[in-house]
Backbone bond lengths (Angstrom), bond angles and torsions (degrees), N, CA, C in turn:
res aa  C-N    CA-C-N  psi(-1)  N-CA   C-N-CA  omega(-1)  CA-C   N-CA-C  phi
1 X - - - 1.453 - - 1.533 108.97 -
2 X 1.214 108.67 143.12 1.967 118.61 -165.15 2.023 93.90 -84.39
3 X 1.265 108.47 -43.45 1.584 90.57 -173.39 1.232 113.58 84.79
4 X 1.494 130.34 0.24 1.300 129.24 -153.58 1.430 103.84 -121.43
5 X 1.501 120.07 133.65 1.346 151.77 144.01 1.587 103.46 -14.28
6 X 1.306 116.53 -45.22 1.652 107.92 -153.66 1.555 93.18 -97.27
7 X 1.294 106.91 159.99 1.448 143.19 171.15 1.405 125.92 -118.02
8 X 1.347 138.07 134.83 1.549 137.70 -167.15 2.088 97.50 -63.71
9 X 0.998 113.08 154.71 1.905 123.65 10.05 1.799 80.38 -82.27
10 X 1.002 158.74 43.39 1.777 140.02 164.13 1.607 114.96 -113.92
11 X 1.097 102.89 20.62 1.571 101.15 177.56 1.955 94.91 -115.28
12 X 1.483 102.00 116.19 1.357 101.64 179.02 1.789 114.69 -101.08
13 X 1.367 114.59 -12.88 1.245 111.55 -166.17 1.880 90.04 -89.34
14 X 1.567 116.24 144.15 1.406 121.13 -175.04 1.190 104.39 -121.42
15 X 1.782 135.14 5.42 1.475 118.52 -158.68 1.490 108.12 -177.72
16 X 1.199 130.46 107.77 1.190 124.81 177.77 1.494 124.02 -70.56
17 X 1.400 117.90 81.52 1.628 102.52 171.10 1.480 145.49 -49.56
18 X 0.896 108.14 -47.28 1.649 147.00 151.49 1.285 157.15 -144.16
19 X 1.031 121.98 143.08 1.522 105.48 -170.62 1.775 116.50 -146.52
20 X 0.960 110.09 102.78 1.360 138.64 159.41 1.985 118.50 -30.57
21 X 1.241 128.48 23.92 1.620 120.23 -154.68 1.280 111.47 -23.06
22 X 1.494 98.75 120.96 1.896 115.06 166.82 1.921 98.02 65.55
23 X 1.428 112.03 9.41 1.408 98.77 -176.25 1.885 102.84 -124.44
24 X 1.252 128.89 -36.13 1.479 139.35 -162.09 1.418 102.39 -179.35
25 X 1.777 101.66 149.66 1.164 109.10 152.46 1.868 109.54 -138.41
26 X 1.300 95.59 176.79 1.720 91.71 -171.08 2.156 92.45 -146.16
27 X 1.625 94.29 97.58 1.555 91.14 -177.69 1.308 91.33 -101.98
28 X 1.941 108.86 -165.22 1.302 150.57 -175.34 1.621 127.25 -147.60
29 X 1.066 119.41 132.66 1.242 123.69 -178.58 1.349 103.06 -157.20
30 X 1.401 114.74 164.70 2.006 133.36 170.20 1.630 88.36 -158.23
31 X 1.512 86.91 126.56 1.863 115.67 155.57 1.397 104.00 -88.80
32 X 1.686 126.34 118.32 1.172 143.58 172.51 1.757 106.57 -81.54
33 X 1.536 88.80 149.42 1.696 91.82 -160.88 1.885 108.61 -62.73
34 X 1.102 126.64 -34.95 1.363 129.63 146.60 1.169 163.72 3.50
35 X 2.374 86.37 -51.03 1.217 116.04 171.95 1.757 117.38 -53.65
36 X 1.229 120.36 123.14 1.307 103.95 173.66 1.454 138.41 -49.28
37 X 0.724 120.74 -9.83 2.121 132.65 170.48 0.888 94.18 -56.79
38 X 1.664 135.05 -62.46 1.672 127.85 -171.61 1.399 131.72 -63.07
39 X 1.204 94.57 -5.56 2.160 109.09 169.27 1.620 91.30 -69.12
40 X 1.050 113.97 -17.11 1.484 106.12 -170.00 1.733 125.65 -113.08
41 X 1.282 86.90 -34.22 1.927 119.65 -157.45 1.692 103.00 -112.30
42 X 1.080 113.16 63.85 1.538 148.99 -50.48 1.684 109.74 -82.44
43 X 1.449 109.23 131.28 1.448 111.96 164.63 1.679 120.74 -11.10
44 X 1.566 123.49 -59.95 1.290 134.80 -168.76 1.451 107.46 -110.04
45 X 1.219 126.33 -2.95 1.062 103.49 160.43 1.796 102.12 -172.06
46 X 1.535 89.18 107.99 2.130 102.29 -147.81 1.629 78.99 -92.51
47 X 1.399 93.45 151.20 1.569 127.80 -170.56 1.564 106.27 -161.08
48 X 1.843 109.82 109.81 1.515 113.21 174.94 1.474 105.26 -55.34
49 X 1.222 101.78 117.14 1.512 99.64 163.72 1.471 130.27 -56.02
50 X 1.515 112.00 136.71 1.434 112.26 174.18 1.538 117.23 -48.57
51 X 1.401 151.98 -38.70 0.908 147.62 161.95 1.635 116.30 -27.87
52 X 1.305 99.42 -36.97 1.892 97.86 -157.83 1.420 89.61 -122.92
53 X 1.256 132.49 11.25 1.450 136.01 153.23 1.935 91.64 -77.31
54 X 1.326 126.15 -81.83 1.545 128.63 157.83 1.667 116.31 -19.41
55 X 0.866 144.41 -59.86 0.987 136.82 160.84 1.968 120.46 -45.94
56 X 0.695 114.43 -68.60 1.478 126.32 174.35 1.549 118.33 -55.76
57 X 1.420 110.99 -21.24 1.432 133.52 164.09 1.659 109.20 -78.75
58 X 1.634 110.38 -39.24 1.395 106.21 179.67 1.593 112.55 -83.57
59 X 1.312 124.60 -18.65 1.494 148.75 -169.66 1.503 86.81 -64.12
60 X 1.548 120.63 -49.75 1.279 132.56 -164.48 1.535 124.48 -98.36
61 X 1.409 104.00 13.77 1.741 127.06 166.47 1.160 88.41 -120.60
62 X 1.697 149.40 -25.84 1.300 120.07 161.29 1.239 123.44 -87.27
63 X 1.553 118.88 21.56 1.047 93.34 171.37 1.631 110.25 -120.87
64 X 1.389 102.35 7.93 1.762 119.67 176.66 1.426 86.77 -80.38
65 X 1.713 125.23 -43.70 1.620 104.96 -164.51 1.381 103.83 -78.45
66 X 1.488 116.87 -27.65 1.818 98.52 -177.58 1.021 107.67 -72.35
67 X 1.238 136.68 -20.04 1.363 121.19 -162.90 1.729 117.17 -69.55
68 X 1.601 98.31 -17.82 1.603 114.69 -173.98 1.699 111.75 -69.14
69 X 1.623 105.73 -8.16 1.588 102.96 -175.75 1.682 115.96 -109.16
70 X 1.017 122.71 71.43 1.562 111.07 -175.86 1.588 127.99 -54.89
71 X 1.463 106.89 14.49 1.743 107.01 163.53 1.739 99.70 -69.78
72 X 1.414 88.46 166.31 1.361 88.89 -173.09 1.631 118.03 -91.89
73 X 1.291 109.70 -2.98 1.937 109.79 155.66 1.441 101.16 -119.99
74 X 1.502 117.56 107.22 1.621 116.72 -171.02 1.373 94.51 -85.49
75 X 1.448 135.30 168.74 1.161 151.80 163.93 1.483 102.10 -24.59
76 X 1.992 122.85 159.57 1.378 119.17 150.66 1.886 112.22 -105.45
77 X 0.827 91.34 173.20 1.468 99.76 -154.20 2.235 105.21 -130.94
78 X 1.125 102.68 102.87 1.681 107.36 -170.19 1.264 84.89 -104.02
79 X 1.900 100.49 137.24 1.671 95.44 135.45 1.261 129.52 -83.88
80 X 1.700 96.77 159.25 1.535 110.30 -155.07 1.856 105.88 -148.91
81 X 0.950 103.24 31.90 1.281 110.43 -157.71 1.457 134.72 165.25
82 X 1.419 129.95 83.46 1.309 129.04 -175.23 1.767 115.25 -90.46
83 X 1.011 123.87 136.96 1.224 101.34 167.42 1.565 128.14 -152.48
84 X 1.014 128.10 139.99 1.343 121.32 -165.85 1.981 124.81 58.10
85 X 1.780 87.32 36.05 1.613 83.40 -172.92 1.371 125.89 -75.16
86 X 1.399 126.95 126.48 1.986 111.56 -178.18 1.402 105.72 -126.86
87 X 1.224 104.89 159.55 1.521 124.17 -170.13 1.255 120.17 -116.21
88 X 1.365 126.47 72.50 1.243 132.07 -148.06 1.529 115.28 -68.79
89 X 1.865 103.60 -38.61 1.615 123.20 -165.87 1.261 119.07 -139.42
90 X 1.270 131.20 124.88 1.611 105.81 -179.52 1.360 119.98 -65.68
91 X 0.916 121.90 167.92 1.872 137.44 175.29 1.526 103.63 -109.41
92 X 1.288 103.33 118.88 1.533 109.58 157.53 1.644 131.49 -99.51
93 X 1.279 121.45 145.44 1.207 110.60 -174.07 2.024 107.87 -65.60
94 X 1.767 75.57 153.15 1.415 81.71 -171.85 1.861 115.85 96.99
95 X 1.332 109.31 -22.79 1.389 108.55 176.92 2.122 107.02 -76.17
96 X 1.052 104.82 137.59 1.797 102.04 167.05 1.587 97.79 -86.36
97 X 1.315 108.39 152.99 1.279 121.64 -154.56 1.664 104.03 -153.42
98 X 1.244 114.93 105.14 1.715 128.45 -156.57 1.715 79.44 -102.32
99 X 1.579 104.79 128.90 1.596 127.19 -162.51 1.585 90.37 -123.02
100 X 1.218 130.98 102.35 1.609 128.19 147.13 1.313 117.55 -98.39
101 X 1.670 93.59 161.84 1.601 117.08 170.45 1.095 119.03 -157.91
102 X 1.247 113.44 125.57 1.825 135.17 -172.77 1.213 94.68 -88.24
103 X 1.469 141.86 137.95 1.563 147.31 112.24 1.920 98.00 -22.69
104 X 1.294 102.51 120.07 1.797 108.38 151.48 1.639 118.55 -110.15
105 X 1.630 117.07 -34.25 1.199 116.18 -177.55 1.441 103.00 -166.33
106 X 1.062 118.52 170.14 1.398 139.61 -175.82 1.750 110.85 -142.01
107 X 1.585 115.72 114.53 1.800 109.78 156.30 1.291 107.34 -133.51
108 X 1.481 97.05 117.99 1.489 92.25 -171.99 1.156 105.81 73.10
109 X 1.991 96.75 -153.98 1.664 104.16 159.12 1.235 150.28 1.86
110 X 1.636 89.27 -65.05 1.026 114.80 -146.99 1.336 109.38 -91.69
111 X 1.874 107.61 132.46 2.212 92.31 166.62 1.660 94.47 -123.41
112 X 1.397 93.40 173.02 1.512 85.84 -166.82 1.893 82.01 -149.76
113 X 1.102 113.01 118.24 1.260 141.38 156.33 1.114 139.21 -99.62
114 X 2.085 108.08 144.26 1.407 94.24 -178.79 1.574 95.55 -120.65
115 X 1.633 93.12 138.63 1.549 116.72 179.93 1.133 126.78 -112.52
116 X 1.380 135.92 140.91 1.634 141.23 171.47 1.170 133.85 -113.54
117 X 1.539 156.37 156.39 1.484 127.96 163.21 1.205 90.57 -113.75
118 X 1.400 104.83 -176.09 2.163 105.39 -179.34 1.960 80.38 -156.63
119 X 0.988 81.06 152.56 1.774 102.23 161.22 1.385 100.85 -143.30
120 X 1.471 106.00 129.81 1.746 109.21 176.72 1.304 114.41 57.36
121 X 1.169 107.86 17.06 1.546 103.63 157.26 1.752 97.49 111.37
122 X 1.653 112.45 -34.40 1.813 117.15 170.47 1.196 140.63 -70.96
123 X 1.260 123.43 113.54 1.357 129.63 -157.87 1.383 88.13 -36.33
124 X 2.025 131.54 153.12 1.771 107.26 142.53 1.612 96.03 -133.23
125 X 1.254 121.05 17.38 1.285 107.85 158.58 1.937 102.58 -158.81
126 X 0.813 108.43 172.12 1.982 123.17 162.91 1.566 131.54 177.49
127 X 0.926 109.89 157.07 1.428 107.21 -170.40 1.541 107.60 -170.59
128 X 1.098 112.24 -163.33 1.828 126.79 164.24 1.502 116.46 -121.08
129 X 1.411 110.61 117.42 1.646 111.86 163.68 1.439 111.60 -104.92
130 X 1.480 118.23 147.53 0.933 134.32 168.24 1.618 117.54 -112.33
131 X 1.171 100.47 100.51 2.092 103.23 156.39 1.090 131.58 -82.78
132 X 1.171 110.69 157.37 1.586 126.05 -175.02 1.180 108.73 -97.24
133 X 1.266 164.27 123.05 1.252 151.72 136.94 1.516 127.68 -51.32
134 X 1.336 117.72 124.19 1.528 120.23 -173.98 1.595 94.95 -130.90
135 X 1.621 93.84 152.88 1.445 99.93 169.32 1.333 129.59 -55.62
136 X 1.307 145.95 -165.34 1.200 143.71 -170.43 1.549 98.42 -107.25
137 X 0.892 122.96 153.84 1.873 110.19 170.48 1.396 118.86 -124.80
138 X 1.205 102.18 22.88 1.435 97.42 178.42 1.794 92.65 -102.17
């Protein structure tokens, strides 16, 4: 189970590989050539944008931190913080794309993780996100 706030088309993580509670997670996802972003990102020659590589990377540090709450509405979890993000390789649609995230620290609020994606085994992006934790509002 994803645990996650988001709904398609904005939910990028598709598969739980592993999960570490309150410590790591290790997802999966593929953008199909189809997806609408690539009418755009670019017509002739489509490339997932780094933004929603980051996003789908943070989808997947919230879902290492929810997993740490076994009530049955765990905390929500915003990003709040990017840092040190790089883009080593492009991503093409159609590639599967293994999304981790380590716990590094916690104050308060705040956790701040460091995350990577790999295709074929190659890093093509990493960095550190930081979330916020907010109550639940329902």
């Amino acid at each position: 189970m994803l645990n996650l706030p988001h709904k398609p088309p904005f939910l990028f993580v598709q598969a739980i590989v592993d999960c570490d509670p309150g410590v790591s997670a290790e997802c999966e996802t593929t953008f199909e050539r189809d997806d609408p972003m690539f009418a755009g990102h670019f017509p002739d020659n489509p490339l997932v944008p780094g933004v929603i590589l980051t996003e789908a990377l943070a989808q997947t540090a919230g879902i290492a931190a929810a997993s740490a709450h076994a009530e049955k509405s765990p905390p929500r979890f915003l990003l709040s913080g990017i840092r040190q993000m790089k883009f080593f390789h492009a991503v093409r649609p159609g590639q599967r794309i293994v999304l981790r995230a380590e716990t590094l620290a916690q104050v308060d609020d705040l956790l701040q993780f460091r995350v990577e994606a790999l295709v074929d085994g190659k890093q093509v992006a990493a960095g550190q996100l930081v979330l916020n934790t907010i109550p639940d509002s329902s």
